[in-house]
C-alpha positions in Angstrom: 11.2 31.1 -55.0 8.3 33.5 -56.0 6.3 32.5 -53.4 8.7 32.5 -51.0 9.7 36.3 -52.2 6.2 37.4 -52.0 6.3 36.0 -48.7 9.2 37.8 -47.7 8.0 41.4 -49.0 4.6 40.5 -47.5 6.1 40.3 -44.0 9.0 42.2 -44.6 11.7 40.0 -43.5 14.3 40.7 -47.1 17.5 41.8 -46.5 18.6 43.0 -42.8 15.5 42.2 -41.7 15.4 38.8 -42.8 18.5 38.1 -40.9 17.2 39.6 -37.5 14.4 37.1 -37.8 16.7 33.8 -39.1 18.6 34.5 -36.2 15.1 34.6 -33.7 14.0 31.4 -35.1 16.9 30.2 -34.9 17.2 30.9 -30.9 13.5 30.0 -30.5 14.6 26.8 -31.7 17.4 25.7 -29.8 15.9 26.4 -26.9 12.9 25.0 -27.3 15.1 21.8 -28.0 17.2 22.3 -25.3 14.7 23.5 -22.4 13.3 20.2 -21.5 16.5 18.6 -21.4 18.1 21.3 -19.3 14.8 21.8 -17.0 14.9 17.9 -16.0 18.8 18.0 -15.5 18.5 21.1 -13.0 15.2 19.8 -11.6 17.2 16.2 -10.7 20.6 18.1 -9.4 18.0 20.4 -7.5 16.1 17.1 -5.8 19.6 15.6 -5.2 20.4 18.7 -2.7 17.2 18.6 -1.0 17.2 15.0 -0.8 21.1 14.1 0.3 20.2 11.9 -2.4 23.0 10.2 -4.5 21.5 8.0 -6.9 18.7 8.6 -9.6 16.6 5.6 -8.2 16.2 7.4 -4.9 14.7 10.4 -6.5 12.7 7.8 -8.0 11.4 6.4 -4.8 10.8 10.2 -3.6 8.6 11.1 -6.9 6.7 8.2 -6.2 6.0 8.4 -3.0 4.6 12.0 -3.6 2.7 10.7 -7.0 0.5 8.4 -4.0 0.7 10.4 -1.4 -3.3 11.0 -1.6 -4.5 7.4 -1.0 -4.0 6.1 2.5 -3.7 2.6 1.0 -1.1 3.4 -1.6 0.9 5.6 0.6 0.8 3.1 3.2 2.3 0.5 0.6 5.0 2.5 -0.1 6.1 3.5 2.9 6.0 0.1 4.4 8.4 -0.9 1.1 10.7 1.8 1.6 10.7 1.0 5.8 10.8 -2.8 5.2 7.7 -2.9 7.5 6.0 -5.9 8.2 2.2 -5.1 6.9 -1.2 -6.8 7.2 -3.5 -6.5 4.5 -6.9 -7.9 4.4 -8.5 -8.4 0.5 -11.9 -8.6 -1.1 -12.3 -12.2 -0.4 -11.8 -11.9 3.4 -8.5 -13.2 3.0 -5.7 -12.0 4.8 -1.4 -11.8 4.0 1.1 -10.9 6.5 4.8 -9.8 5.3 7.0 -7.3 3.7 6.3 -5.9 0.6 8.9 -6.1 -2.1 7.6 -4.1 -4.8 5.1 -1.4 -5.7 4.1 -0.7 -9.1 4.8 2.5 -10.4 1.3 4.7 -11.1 0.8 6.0 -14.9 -1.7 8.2 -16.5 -3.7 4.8 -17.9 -3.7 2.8 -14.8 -3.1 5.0 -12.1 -1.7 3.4 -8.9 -3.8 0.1 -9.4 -1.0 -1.6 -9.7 0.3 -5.1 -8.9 2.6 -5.7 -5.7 4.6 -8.1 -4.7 4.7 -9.7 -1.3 6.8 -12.1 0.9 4.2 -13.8 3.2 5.0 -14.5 6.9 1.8 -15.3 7.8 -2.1 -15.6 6.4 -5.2 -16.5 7.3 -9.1 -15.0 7.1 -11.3 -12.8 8.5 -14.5 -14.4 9.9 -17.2 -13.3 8.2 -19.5 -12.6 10.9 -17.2 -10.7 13.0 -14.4 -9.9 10.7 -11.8 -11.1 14.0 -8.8 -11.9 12.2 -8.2 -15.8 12.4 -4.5 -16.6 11.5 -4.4 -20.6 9.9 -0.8 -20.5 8.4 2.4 -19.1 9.3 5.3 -19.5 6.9 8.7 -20.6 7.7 11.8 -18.0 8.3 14.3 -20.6 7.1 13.0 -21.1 3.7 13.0 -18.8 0.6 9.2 -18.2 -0.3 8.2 -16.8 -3.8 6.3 -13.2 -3.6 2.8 -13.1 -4.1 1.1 -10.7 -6.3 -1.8 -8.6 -5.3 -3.7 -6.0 -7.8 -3.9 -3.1 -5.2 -7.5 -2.3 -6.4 -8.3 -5.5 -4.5 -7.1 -4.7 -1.1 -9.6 -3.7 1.4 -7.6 -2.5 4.4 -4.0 -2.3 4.9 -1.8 -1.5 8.6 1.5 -2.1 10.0 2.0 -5.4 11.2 3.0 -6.1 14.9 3.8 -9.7 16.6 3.7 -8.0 20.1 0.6 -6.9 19.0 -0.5 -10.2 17.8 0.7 -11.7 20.9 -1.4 -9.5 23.1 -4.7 -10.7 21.1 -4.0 -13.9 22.1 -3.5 -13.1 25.5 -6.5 -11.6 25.3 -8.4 -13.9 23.2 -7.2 -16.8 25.8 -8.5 -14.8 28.9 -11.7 -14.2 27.5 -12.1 -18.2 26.2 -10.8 -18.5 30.2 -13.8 -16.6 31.3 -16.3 -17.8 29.1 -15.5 -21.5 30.0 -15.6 -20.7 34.0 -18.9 -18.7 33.4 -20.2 -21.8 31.4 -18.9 -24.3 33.9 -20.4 -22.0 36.8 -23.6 -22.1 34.8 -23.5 -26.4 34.8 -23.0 -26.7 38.4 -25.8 -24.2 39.1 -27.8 -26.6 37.1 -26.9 -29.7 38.4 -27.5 -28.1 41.8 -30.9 -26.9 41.2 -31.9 -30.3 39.9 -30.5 -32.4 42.6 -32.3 -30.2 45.5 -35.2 -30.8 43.1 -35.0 -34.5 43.3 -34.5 -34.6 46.2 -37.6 -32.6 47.3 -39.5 -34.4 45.4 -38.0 -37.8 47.1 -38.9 -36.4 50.4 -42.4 -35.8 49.4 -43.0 -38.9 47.9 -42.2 -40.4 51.3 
């Protein structure tokens, strides 16, 4: 109790003055144990308004779509799981997935946003190496519950929204140009086989 007299004359807090500053520290206290607590509860009814949001686990899906919203990639992940867009993502290894992505991984202050996700394939297939033209080898039945696959994000090279009228047109494409390309070849033979035969037969004639 000395020590803590001296400390009391040394700062002057005996008597009255003592109870002024009990009750400061006390204050200081309680709010600096109740501030977080009521900060997060006003910031959450506060989203809730702006949002029209009723549930916790859509504030949630806000917070983390703002926590990515600086990587094209990661932003483009999350809004195709919140949309339920069909996406196309090509990875290191050339390979390339086609489906609807089921989960994102939340970012953190160790990992950041290389996270795993979680995909239900529709289709796959490669890019060719030398021309990078997407060539699609397997597509995946509708009828018949698939398993996600799991991607680490910091493996993804491109990502875009997937569309089969899109898809469709390539082909159409693709076919017209394999069109062309055979008629130009088969153009090319009979030019060929033209030049030769009025060369044989020139050289017949001389021969006679």
């Amino acid at each position: 109790m000395g020590a803590l007299g001296q400390m009391g004359q040394d700062f002057d807090i005996t008597g009255r003055n003592f109870s002024q500053v009990g009750v400061f520290l006390a204050l200081a206290g309680l709010l600096t144990l109740t501030m977080p607590s009521l900060g997060a509860f006003l910031t959450v009814r506060i989203l809730k308004w702006q949002l029209g949001a009723s549930k916790k686990e859509e504030i949630a899906v806000y917070l983390l779509g703002e926590s990515v919203e600086h990587s094209p990639i990661c932003s483009t992940l999350f809004d195709a799981f919140v949309e339920k867009d069909e996406v196309m993502i090509t990875m290191e290894d050339r390979k390339v997935y086609v489906g609807y992505i089921m989960d994102v991984g939340a970012p953190t202050e160790v990992t950041g946003v290389n996270q795993e996700i979680l995909l239900i394939p529709t289709v796959s297939g490669y890019r060719d190496k030398d021309t990078l033209k997407v060539v699609y080898t397997t597509d995946y039945p509708s009828d018949t519950p698939l398993r996600p696959i799991g991607f680490r994000q910091e493996n993804i090279v491109s990502i875009s929204v997937f569309s089969e009228e899109v898809r469709e047109a390539f082909k159409r494409v693709d076919s017209e140009r394999a069109g062309e390309e055979a008629a130009k070849e088969k153009a090319a033979k009979d030019q060929l086989v033209k030049a030769i035969t009025e060369l044989v037969a020139v050289v017949q004639a001389a021969q006679r």
